[in-house]
KEROFI-978465 format. One line per 3 residues: their letters; for each residue x, y, z of N, C-alpha, C, O, CB. Coordinates in nm, 2 decimals. Glycine has a CB too. Layout:
residues N
a	X,Y,Z,X,Y,Z,X,Y,Z,X,Y,Z,X,Y,Z | ...
//
This chain:
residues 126
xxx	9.16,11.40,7.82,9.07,11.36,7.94,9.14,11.26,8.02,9.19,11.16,7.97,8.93,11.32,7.89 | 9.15,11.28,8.16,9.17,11.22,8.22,9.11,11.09,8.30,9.00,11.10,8.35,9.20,11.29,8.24 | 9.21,10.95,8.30,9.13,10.85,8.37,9.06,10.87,8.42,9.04,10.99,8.45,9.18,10.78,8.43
xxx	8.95,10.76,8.49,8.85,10.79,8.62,8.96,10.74,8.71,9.05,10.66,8.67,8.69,10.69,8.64 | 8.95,10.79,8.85,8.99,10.71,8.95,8.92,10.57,9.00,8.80,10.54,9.01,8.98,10.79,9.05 | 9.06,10.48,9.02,9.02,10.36,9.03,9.01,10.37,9.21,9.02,10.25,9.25,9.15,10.24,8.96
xxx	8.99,10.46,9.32,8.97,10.43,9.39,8.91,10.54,9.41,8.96,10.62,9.35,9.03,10.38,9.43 | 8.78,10.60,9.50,8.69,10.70,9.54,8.63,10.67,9.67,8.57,10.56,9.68,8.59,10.72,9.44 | 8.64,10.76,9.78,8.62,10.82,9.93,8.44,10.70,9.88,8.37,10.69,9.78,8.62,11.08,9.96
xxx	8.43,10.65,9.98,8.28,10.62,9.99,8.20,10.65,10.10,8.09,10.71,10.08,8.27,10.49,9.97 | 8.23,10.63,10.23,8.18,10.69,10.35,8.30,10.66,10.46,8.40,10.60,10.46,8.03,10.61,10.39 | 8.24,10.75,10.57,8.27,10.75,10.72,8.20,10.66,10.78,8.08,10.66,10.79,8.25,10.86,10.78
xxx	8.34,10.55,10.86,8.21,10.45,10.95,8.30,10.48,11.07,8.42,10.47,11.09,8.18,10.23,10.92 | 8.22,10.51,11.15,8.24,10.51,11.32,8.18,10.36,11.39,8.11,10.28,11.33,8.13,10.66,11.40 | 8.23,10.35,11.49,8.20,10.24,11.60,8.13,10.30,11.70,8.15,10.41,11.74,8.33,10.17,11.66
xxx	8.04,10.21,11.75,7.97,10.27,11.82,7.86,10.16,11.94,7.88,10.05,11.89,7.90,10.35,11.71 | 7.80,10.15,12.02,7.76,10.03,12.07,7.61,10.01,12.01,7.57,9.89,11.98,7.76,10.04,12.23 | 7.55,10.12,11.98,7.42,10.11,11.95,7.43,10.17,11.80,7.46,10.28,11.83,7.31,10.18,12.06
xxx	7.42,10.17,11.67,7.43,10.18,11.54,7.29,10.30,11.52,7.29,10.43,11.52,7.42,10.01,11.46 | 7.20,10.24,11.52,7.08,10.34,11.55,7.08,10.42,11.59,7.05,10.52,11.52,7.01,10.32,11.59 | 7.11,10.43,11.75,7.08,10.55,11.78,7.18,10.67,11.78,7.14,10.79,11.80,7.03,10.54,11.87
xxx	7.31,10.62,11.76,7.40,10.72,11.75,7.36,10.76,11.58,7.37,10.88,11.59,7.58,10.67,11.78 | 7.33,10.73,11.48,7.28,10.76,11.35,7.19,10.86,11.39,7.20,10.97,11.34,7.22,10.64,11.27 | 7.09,10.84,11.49,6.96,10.91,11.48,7.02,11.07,11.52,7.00,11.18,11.46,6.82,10.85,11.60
xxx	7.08,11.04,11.60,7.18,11.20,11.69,7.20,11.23,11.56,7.11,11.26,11.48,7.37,11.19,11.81 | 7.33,11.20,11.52,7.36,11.25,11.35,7.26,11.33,11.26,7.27,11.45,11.23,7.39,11.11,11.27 | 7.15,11.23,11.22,7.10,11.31,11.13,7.01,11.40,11.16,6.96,11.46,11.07,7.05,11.24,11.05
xxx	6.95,11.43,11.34,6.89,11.53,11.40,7.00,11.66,11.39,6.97,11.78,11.37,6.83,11.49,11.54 | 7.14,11.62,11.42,7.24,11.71,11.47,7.24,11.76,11.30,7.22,11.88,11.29,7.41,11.63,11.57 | 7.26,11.71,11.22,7.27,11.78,11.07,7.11,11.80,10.99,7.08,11.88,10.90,7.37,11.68,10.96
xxx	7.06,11.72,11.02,6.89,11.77,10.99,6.88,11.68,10.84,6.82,11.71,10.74,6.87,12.00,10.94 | 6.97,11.53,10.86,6.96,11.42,10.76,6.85,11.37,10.74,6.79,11.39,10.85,7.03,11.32,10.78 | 6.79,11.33,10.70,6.67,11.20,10.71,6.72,11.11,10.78,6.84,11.07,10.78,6.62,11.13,10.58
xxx	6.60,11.04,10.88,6.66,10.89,10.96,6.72,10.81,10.85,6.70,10.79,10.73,6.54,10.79,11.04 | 6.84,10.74,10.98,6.89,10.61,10.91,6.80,10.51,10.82,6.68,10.49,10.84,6.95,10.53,11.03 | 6.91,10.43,10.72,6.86,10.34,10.67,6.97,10.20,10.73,7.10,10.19,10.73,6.83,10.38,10.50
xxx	6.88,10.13,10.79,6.91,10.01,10.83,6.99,9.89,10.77,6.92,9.80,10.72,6.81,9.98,10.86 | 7.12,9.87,10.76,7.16,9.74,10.64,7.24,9.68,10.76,7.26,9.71,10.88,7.28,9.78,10.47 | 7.27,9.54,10.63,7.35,9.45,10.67,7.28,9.37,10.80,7.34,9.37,10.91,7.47,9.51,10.70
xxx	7.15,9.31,10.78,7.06,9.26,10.88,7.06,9.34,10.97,7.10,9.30,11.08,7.09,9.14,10.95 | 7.01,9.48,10.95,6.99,9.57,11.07,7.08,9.64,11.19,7.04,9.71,11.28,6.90,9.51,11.13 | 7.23,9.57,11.16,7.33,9.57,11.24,7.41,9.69,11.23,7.48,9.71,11.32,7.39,9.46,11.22
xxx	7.41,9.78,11.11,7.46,9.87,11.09,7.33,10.01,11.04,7.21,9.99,10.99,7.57,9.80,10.98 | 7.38,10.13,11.06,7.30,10.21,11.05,7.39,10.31,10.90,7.52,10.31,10.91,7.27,10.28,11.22 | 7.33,10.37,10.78,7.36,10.48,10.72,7.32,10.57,10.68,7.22,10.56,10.61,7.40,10.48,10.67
xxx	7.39,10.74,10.71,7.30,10.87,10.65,7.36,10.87,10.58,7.48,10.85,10.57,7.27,11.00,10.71 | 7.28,10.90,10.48,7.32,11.00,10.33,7.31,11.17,10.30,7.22,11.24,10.26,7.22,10.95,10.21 | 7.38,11.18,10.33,7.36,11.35,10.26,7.28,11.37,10.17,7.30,11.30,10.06,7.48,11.43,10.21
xxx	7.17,11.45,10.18,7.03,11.45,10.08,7.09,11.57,9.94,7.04,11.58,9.83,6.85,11.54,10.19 | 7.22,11.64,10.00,7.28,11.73,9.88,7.41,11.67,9.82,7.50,11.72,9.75,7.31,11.89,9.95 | 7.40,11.51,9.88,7.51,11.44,9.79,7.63,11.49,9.86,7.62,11.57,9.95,7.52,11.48,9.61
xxx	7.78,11.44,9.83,7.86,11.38,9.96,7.88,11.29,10.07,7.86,11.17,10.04,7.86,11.45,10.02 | 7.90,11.31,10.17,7.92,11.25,10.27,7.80,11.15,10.31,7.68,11.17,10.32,7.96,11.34,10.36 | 7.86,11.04,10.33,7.77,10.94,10.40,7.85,10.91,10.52,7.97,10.91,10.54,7.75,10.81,10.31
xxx	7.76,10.89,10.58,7.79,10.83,10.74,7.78,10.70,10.76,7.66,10.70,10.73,7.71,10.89,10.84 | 7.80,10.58,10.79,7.82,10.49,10.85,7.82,10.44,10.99,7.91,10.49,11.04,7.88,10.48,10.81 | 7.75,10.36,11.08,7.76,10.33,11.21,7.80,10.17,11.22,7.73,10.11,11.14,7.63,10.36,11.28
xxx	7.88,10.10,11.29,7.89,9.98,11.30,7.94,9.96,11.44,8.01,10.03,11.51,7.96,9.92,11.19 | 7.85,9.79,11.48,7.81,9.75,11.60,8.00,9.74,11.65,8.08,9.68,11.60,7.70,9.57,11.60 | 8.01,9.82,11.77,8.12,9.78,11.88,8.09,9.72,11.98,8.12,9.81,12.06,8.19,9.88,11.93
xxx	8.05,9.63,12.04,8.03,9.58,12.14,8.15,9.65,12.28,8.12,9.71,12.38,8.04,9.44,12.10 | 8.23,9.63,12.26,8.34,9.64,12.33,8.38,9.80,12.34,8.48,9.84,12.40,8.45,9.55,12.27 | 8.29,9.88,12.29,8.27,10.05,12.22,8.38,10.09,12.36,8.33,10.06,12.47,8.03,10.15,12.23
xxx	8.49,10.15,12.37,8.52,10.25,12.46,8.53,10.39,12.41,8.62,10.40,12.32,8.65,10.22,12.52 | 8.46,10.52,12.43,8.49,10.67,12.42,8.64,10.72,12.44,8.71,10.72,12.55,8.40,10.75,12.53 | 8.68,10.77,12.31,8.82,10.81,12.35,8.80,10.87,12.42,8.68,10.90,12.44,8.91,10.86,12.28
xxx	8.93,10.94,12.52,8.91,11.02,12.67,8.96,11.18,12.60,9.01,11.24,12.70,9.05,10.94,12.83 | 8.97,11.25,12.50,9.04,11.33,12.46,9.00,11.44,12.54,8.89,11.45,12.59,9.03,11.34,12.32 | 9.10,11.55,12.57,9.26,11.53,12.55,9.30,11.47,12.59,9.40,11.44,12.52,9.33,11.61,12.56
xxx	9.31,11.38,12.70,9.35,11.30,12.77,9.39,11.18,12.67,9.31,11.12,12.60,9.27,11.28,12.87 | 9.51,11.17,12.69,9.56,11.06,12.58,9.54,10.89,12.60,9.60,10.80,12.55,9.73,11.08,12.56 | 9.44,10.88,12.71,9.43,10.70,12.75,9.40,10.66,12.60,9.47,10.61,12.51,9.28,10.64,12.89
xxx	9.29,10.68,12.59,9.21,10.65,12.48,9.21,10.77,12.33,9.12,10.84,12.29,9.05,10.63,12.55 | 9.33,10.76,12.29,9.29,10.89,12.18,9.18,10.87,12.08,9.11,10.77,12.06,9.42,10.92,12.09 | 9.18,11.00,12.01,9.04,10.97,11.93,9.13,10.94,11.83,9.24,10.97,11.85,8.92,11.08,11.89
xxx	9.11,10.88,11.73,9.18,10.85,11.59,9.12,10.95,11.47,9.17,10.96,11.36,9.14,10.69,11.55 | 9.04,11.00,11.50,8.98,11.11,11.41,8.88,11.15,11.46,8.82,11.09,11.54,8.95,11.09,11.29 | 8.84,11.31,11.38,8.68,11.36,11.39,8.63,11.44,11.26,8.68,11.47,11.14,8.66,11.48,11.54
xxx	8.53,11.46,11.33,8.44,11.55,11.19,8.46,11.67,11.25,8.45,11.71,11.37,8.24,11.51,11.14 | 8.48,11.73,11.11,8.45,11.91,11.15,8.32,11.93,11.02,8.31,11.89,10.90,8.63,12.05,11.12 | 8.25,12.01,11.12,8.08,12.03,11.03,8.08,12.17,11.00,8.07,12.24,11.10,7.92,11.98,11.13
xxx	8.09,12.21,10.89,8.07,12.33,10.86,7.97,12.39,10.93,7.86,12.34,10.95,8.07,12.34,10.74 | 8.01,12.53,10.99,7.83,12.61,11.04,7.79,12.72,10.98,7.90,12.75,10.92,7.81,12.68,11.21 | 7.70,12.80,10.95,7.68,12.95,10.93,7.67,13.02,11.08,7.71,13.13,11.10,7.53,12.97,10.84
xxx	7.63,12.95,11.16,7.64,13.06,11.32,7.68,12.96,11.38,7.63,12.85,11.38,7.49,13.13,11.40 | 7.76,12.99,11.42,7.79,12.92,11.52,7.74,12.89,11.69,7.75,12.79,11.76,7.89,12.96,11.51 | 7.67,13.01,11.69,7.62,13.00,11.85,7.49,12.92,11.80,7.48,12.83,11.88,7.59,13.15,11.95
xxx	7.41,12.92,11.71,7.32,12.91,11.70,7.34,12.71,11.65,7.23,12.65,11.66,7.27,13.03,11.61 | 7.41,12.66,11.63,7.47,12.53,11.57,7.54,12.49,11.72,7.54,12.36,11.72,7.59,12.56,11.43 | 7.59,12.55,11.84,7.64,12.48,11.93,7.51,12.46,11.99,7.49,12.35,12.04,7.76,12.54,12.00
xxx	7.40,12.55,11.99,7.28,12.56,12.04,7.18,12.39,12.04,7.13,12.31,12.12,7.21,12.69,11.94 | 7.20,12.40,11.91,7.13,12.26,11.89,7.23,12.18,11.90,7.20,12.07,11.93,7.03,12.24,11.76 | 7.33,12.18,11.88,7.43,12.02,11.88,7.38,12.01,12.05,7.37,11.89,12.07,7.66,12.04,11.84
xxx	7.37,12.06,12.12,7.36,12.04,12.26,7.22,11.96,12.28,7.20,11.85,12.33,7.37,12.19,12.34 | 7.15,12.04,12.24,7.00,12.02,12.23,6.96,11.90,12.17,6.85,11.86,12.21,6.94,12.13,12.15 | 7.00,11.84,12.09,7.02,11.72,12.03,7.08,11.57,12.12,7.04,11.46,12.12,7.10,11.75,11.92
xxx	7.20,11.65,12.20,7.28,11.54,12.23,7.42,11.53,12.29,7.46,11.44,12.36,7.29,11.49,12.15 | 7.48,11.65,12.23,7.61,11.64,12.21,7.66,11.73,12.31,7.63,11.85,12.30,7.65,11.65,12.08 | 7.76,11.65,12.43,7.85,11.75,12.51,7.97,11.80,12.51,8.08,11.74,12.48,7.86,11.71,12.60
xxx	7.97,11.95,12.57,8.08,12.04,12.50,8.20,11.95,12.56,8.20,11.87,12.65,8.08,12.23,12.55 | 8.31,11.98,12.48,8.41,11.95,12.50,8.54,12.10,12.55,8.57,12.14,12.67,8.43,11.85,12.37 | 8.58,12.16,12.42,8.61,12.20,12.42,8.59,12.41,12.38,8.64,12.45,12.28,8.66,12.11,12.41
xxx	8.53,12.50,12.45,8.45,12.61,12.37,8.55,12.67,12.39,8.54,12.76,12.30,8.31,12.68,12.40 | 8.66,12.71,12.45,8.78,12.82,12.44,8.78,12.94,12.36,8.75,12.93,12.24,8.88,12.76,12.39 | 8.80,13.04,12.40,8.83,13.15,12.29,8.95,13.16,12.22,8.97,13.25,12.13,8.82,13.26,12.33
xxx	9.06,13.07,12.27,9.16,13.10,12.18,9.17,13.00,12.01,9.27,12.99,11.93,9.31,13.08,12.27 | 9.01,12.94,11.99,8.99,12.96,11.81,8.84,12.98,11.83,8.77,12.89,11.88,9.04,12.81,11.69 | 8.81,13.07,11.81,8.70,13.12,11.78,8.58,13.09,11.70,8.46,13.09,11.73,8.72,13.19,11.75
xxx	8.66,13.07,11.57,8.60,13.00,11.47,8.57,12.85,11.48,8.50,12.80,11.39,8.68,13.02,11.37 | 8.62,12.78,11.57,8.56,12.61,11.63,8.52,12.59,11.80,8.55,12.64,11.91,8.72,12.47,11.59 | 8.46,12.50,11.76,8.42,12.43,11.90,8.39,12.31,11.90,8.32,12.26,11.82,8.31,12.47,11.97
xxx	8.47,12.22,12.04,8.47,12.05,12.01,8.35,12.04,12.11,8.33,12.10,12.21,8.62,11.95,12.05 | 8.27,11.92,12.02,8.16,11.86,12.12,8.24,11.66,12.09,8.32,11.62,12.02,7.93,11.90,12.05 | 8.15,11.61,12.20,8.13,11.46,12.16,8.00,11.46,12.13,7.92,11.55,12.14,8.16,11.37,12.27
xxx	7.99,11.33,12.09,7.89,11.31,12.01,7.82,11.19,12.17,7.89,11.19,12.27,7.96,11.24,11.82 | 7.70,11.11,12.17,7.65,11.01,12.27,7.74,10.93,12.35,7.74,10.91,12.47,7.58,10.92,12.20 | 7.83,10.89,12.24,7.90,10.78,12.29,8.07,10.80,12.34,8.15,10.73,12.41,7.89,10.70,12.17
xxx	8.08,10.94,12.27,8.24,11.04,12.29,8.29,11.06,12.19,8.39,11.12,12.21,8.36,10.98,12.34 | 8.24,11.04,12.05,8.33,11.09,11.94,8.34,11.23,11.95,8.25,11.31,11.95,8.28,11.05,11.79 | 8.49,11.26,11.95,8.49,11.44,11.92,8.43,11.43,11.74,8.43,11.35,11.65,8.71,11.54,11.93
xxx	8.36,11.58,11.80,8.35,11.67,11.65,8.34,11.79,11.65,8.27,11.84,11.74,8.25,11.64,11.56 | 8.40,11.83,11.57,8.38,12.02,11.59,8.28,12.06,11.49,8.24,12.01,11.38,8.54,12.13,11.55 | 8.26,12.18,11.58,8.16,12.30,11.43,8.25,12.38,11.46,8.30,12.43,11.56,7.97,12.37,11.44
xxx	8.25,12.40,11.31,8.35,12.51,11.21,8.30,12.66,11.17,8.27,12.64,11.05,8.37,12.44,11.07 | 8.29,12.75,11.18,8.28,12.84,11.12,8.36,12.95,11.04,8.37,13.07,11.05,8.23,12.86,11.17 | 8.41,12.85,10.95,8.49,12.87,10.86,8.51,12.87,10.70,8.62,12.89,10.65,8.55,12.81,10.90
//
């Protein structure tokens, strides 16, 4: 049997100006339970109710939206969210919040939105 790992993935923290309410998008856009509030209320986190991924929000004051594709401001990363339909998942990511970025047909299987503030993220259907 092998060691435990002395180090393990704990969450995703994004920057953001408002912690809350980009959390609240999140867990409507995945159907989380609302945020729980830490660190004197200054930070927002979802938990995946089927275990995994946690999300994280923390205060940016100075918050700028990367400009992607446009390389002023690149993004430094995104989420890709698994879908079962995809039309039906771009449907509500919209409906929730989130503006298309990129819907192209030359990948079919993804589509980039931002998230309130500009984070790209794709849904996957893959």
């Amino acid at each position: 049997m092998s060691a435990p790992a002395l180090v393990t993935a704990g969450s995703v923290v994004l920057d953001c100006p408002d912690p809350k309410a980009l959390a609240d998008f999140y867990a409507a856009l995945l159907g989380w339970a609302p945020p729980e509030l830490i660190y004197d209320d200054t930070w927002a986190r979802l938990v995946n109710p089927a275990g995994g991924m946690v999300l994280e929000f923390q205060p940016a004051p100075d918050y700028q939206a990367p400009t992607w594709p446009d390389p002023t401001r690149p993004q430094m990363f995104h989420l890709d969210l698994r879908v079962l339909d995809l039309a039906a998942a771009a449907e509500h990511a919209v409906a929730v919040g989130a503006t298309p970025l990129d819907l192209s047909d030359s990948h079919p299987a993804f589509q980039v939105y931002a998230d309130p503030v500009g984070h790209p993220f794709c849904l996957c259907a893959c």
